[in-house]
Structure formats: structure tokens, C-alpha cells
C-alpha positions in Angstrom: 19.3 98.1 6.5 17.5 97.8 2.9 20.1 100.3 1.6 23.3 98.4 3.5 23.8 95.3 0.7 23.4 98.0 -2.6 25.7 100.4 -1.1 28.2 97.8 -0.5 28.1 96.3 -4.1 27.9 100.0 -5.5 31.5 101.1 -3.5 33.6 97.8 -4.3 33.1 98.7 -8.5 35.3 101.3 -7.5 39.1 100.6 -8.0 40.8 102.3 -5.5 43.9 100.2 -5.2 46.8 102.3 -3.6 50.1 101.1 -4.6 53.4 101.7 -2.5 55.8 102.5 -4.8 54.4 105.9 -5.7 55.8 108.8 -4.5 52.4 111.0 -4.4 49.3 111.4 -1.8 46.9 109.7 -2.2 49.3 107.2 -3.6 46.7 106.8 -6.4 44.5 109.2 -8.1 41.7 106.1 -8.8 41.0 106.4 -4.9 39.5 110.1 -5.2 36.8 109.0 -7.6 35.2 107.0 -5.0 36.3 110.4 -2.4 34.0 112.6 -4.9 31.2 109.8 -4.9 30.5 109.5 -1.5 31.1 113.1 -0.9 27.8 113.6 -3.2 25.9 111.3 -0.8 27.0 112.7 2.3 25.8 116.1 1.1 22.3 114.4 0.4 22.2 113.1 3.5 22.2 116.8 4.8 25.5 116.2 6.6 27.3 119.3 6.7 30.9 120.5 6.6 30.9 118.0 3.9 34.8 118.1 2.3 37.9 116.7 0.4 40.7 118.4 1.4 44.1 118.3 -0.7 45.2 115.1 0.2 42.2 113.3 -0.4 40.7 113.1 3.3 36.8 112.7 3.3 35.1 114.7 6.6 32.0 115.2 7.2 29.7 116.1 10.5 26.4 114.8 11.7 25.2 117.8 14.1 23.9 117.4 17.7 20.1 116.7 18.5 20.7 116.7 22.0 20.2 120.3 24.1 23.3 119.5 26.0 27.0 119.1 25.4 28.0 115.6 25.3 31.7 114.0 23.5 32.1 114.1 20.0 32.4 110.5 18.3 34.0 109.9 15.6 34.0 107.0 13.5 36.4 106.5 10.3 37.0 103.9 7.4 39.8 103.9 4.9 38.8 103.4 1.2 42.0 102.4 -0.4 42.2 98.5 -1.1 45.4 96.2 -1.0 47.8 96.0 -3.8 48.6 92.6 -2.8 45.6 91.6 -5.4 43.9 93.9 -8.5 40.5 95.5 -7.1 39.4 96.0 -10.3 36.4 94.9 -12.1 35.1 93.1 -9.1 32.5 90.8 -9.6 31.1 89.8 -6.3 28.7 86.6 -6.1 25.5 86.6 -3.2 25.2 83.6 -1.6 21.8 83.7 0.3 21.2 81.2 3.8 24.7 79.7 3.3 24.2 76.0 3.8 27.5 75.3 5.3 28.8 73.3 2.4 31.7 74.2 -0.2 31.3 77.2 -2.3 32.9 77.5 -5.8 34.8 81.1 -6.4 35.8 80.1 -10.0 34.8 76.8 -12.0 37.8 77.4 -14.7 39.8 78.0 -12.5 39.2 75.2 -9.7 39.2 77.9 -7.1 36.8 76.6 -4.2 36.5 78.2 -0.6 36.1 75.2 1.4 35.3 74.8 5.2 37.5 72.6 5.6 40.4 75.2 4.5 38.7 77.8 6.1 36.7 76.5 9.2 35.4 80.2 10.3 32.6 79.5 7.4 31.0 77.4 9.4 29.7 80.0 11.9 27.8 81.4 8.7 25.7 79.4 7.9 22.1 80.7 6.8 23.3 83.9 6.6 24.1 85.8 3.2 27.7 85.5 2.1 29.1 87.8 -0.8 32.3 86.2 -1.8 34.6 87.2 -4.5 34.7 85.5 -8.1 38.3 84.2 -7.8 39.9 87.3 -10.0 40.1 89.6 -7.5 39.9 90.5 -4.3 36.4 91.7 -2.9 37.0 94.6 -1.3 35.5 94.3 2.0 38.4 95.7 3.8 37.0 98.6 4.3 34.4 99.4 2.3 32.4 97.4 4.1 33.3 99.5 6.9 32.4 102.8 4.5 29.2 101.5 3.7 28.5 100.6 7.8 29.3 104.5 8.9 27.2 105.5 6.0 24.2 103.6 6.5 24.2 104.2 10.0 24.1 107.7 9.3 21.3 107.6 7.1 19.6 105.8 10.0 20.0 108.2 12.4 19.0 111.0 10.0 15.7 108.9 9.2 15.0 108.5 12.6 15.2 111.7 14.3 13.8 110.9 17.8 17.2 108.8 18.4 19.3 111.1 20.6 22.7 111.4 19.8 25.8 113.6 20.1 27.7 115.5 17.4 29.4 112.4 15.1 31.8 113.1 12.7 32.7 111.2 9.5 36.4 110.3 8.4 37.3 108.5 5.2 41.2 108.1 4.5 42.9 107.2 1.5 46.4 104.7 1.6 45.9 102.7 4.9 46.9 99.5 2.9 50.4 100.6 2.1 50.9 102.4 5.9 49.7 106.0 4.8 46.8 106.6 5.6 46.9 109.2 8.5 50.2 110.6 7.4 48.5 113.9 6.6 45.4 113.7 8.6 44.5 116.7 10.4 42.9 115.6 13.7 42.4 119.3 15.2 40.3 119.7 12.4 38.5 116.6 12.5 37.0 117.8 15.8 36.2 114.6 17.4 37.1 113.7 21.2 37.4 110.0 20.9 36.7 107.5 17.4 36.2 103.8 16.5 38.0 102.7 12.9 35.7 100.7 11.3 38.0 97.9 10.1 38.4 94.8 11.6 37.3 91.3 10.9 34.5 88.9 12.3 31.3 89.8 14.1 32.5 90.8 17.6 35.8 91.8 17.3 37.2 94.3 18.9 40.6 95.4 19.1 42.7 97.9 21.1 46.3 96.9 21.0 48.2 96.4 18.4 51.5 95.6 17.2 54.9 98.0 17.5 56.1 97.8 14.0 59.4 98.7 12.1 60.6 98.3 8.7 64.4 97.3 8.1 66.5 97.7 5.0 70.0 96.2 4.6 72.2 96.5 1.9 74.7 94.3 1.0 77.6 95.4 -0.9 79.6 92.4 -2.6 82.8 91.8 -4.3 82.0 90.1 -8.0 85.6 88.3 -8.9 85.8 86.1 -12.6 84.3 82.7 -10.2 87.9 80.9 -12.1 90.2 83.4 -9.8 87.2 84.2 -7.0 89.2 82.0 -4.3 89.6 84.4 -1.2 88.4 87.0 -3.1 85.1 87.3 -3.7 82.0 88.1 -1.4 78.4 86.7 -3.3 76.0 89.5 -1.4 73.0 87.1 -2.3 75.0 84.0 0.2 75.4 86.9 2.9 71.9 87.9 2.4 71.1 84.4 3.3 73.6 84.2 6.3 71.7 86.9 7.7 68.8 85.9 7.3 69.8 82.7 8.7 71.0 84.7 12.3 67.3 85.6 13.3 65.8 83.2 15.0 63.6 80.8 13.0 60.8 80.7 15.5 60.1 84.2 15.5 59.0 84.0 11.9 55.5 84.5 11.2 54.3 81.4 10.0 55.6 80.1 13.5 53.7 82.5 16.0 50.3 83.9 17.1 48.7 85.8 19.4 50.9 87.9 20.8 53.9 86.4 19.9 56.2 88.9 17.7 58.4 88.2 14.7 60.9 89.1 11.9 59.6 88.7 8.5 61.5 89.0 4.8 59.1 90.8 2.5 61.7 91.2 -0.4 65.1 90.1 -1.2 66.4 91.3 -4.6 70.1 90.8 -5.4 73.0 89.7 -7.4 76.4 89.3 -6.9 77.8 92.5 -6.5 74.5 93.9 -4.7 71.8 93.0 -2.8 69.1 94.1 -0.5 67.0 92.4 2.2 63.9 94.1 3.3 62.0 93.0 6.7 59.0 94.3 9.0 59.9 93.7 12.6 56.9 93.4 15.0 56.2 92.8 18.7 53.2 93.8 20.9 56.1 94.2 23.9 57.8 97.5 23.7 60.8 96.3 25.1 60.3 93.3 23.6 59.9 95.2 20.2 63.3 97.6 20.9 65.5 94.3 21.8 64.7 92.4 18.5 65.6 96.1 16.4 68.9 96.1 18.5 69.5 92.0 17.7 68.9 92.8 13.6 71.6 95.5 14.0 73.9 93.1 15.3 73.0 90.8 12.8 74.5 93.5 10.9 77.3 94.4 13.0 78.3 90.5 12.9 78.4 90.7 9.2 80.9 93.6 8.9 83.1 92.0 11.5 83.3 89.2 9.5 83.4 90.5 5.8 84.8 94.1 6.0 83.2 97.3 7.3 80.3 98.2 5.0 79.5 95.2 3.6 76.4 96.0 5.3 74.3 99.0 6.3 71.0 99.1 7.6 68.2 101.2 7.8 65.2 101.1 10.4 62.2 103.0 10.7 59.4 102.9 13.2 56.4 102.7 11.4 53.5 102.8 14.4 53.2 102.0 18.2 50.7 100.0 20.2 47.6 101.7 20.8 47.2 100.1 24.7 49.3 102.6 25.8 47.2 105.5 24.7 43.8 103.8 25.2 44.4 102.5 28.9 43.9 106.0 30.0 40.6 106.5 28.4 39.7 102.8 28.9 35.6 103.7 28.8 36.0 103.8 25.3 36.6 100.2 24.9 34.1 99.5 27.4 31.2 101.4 25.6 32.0 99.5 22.4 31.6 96.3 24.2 28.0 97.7 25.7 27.3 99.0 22.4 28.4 94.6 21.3 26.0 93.4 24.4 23.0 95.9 22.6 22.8 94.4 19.8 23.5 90.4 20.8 27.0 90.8 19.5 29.5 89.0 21.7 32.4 91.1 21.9 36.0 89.5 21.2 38.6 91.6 22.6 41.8 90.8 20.8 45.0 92.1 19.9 45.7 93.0 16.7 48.8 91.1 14.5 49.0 94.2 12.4 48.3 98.0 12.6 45.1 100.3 11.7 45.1 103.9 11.4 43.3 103.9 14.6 46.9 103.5 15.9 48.6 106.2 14.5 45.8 108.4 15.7 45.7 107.4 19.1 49.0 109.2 19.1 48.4 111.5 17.3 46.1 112.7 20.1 42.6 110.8 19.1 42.3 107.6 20.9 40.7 104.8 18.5 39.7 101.2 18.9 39.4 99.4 16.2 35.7 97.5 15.6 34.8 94.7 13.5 33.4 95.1 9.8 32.3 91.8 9.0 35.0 91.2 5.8 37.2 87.7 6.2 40.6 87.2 4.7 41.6 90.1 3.4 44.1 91.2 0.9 42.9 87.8 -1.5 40.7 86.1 -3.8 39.2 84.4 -0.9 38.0 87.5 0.7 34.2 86.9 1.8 31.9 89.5 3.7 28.7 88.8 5.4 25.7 90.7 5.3 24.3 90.0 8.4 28.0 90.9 10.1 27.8 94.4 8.7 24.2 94.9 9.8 25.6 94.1 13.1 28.1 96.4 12.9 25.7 99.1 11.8 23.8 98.5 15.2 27.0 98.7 17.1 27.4 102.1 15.4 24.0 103.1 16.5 23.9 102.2 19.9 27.4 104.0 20.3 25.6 106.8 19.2 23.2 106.2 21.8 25.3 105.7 24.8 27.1 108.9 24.6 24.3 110.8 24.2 24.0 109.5 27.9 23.8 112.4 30.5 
């Protein structure tokens, strides 16, 4: 584990912020420079098939030691960070046996992560935190998760007389802004079953997910002189809010957990004349999910009934699907992870996600692919913390996963 800690720190000076308004893949150039570096250390390791294809996937392949044929494993981490926050120039802080108490992120700036805000601290306590400095976020999610698959790697390399079956390495580029398996060739991958290395606290694990769609409508108003706009004119921005107003208010996300679905604005830009709502629709229900895309549409419907036909148009597209439906059948998998927990005194947390991971996507795209913990805690923010005793633990869980399916 010496090697864990340095790797981490080296991998979050990287930048590799992916940004959703560009048009290319990767959705950043930035992102391949930390692709090239860890492509160099793979091939040290002695890994083999060692490669960056043209759209910036990472693969790489620990060979069999075992003299029979057991699955191949697979275990993957994206290296792209949010653009919610700038991942550049990170300056992480080490905060060795954690005393519980408040810790300050940025003096000038009066930013504190507090307990009481954040209660989870509490269950770290004498263990080492690395926090963020308040500028940006740390970076955690996933290259903590990057630096977990490597070091276990390493590990296993070191320590030859640890059976295990063939495992092979993913790294993916533009998970952040919903990418990052768009081009991801899983035939060539080679792995039967995989575990994304990208969820949260110690202990979680996670095989459902939401359904998700995005949903655009435009709004197309009529701008009269506002002296002569009596019967006349139709402000796009007040239908906008009429809309927005038909969806139920306590399906909103700030009013639902577990696995409780909801509608949620994400941009509204407008004027006059034009304007444009934009919404991600989720719901762990299938049906459940398809009823509230049919009940935005006649959100829409309503409008044009009432205003004119055209005043609105909508677009939806299905962005992923829940994972349970495609693990269920190959439920071992979970169940391994969960042993693999129990091996290292990890108590597993079997949750559902309230988001997606690429292990979604590819658990329809034929490779089933439960999401386990990383150790990093609130994401996407300045208050994004990681511990190092978390990630250690995950390196285990890697480990023993190695070792069960080397089972006969």
C-alpha cells in the first residue's frame, strides 16, 4: 500500500476536466495526457496488450497464473473529472488521525468542512483524510479509483504466489458529462464480468441504478411592443414557468431519496420571443420512469392546446437503463464482491444508485458491472474529501476478487 497515497496525489495534478459542450471524443484533449502517463506505468508493470486506442480508451491485461481456465475479471475507472468545478492546479491538504473536529479547506476564504454540515466525517476519525484546498475540486472521483486498480495490480505482480485469473484493465475518458462508454469496444476488452471502480464510502456497493432521460422543450413566443401586447403576446419565459409549474413539486430532487424518482431543471435560458427549458428525468421503476416521460409530453401537449400548436416542442432521449435488470441474471457477481467486502472487514452496503456509472451502459452493452466503492465523498465540489484508509480497502476488495475467481 506504500505506493497507494503517492500515486493518488501524482494522478489528481492532472487536469482532465471533460466539458459537455464539445463536440469531439474525448471531449477534451487534457484527459489523454494523464491516458499516455499511466499507459507508461502499466507497461512497467509488465502488463501486456498495454494500449490507447483512437478515442482515448486505456486497456491493458494482467495474464493468467493459474493452469486452468477460470472468468476473466475486469475492473475499470474513468479518469475524466466534473466540469461542475475546475480540476486544475489541485492542491490537496493530508490530514493524518483525523480528530473528529472541524477542518478548515481555505482560511481567506471562510471555507470550513464541518461535521456538523457533513455528519459522514465522523466515521473517520483517526484515519488520514486528504481534502481539497477550497479552489477546486479534489479529484477523487475516480482517480481514486485509477490509482486502487493500479496498485492492486502492482500487488499482485509483486506477489506472485497469489493465484488469480486473467484481469483486464479499462480506463475511460468523459463519464462525467455521460460519455464515457459511447465508443467502448467491449468484444475487444475481453472480460466476462467487471466491477467500475467508482462509488463512494467504504462498503458501498451498488447494482441498480437509475433509468435516465434528458428533455428539451422549446418555447416559441410572440414579442408584441408590451403598450399594444393585450391578447397578443405570449412571454416564452412565463410559459416556461407554467410548465415547469405542471410537474409535480414533490418529485423534485431536493424532495426525494432512495428510490424515489424525479424531474429536475438543469437550465432554463430565455427571453421573450424564445426560450428553452432543459430537464433530466429519472426513476429506478421502468414503468415508473416511462409514465413520468409520457406526463412531460403532456405537459407539452397542454401548452399547445392552450397557446397555439408549436408553441412548444420537445425533445427526449434515453440516456441509460437500470443495471438490475442485466445483473439479476448473473447475480454471483454481486455476491462475490460482497465476499470479497466480508475478506477484508468491509461491511458491504448494498444500495441503489441516484445517478448512473458506466458500469450501466456496459451491462447492456453485454458486460455486466457492479459498481464498488472508491472511498471519495461529495463529489463534483470544493468539499470533496478521500480517505486513505477507504482506498486501501478497496485495494483489498480488488485483491480478494482476484482471489475468489481464481476458485476452481
Amino acid at each position: 500500500m506504500s505506493n497507494l497515497l503517492n500515486r493518488f496525489l501524482k494522478y489528481i495534478k492532472f487536469d482532465t476536466q471533460s466539458d459537455d459542450n464539445s463536440e469531439t471524443f474525448p471531449s477534451t484533449s487534457k484527459q489523454l495526457v494523464l491516458a499516455v502517463h499511466l499507459k507508461e506505468e502499466l507497461t512497467e508493470f509488465g502488463l501486456k496488450d498495454v494500449h490507447i486506442d483512437e478515442k482515448g480508451y486505456l486497456m491493458a491485461t494482467l495474464p493468467s497464473n493459474l493452469d486452468y481456465k477460470a472468468p476473466v475479471i475486469g475492473f475499470l475507472a474513468h479518469y475524466d473529472t466534473s466540469p461542475d468545478m475546475s480540476g486544475a492546479n489541485v492542491n490537496p491538504q493530508i490530514i493524518q488521525n483525523y480528530d473528529g473536529k472541524e477542518i478548515v479547506l481555505n482560511k481567506d476564504k471562510n471555507l470550513i468542512l464541518s461535521p456538523v454540515d457533513f455528519p459522514e466525517l465522523s466515521e473517520y476519525v483517526n484515519q488520514t483524510i486528504i481534502t481539497t484546498d477550497g479552489n477546486t475540486l479534489l479529484g477523487a472521483d475516480d482517480k481514486a479509483g485509477i490509482a486502487e486498480i493500479i496498485t492492486a495490480v502492482e500487488y499482485l505482480i509483486n506477489h506472485p504466489e497469489i493465484k488469480h485469473p486473467e484481469i483486464k484493465i479499462g480506463f475511460t475518458p468523459d463519464e462525467e458529462i455521460g460519455r464515457g462508454v459511447d465508443f467502448f469496444d467491449v468484444n475487444r476488452f475481453g472480460a466476462d464480468i467487471a466491477y467500475t471502480m467508482d462509488g463512494g464510502g467504504v462498503g458501498e456497493l451498488e447494482c441498480e441504478n437509475f433509468n435516465a432521460a434528458s428533455a428539451k422543450i422549446y418555447l416559441q413566443g410572440k414579442n408584441i411592443h408590451p403598450g399594444y401586447a393585450k391578447n397578443k403576446m405570449i412571454n416564452s419565459m412565463l410559459v416556461g414557468i407554467e410548465l415547469n409549474e405542471m410537474l409535480p413539486v414533490n418529485e423534485r430532487p431536493e424532495f426525494t431519496e432512495n428510490y424515489e424518482g424525479f424531474y429536475h431543471i438543469i437550465k432554463f435560458e430565455g427571453s421573450v420571443e424564445k426560450s428553452m427549458l432543459q430537464y433530466i428525468i429519472r426513476d429506478h421503476d421502468r414503468v415508473k420512469f416511462e409514465h413520468k416521460k409520457e406526463f412531460i409530453q403532456e405537459a407539452v401537449s397542454f401548452i399547445n392546446k392552450k397557446y397555439g400548436e408549436g408553441v412548444a416542442t420537445i425533445e427526449i432521449k434515453d440516456q441509460y437503463y437500470n443495471m438490475k435488470e442485466k445483473i439479476v441474471p448473473v447475480y454471483y457477481i454481486v455476491e462475490n464482491a460482497i465476499k470479497a467486502m466480508n475478506m477484508a472487514d468491509v461491511k458491504p452496503i448494498v444500495v441503489p444508485i441516484r445517478g448512473g456509472t458506466d458500469g450501466a451502459r456496459l451491462s447492456f452493452m453485454g458486460l455486466p458491472c457492479p459498481n464498488i466503492f472508491a472511498g471519495g465523498i461529495n463529489f463534483h465540489g470544493k468539499y470533496e474529501y478521500v480517505s486513505l484508509q477507504s482506498m486501501e480497502k478497496a485495494v483489498e476488495v480488488i485483491i480478494n476478487l482476484a482471489k475468489i475467481y481464481s476458485e476452481k
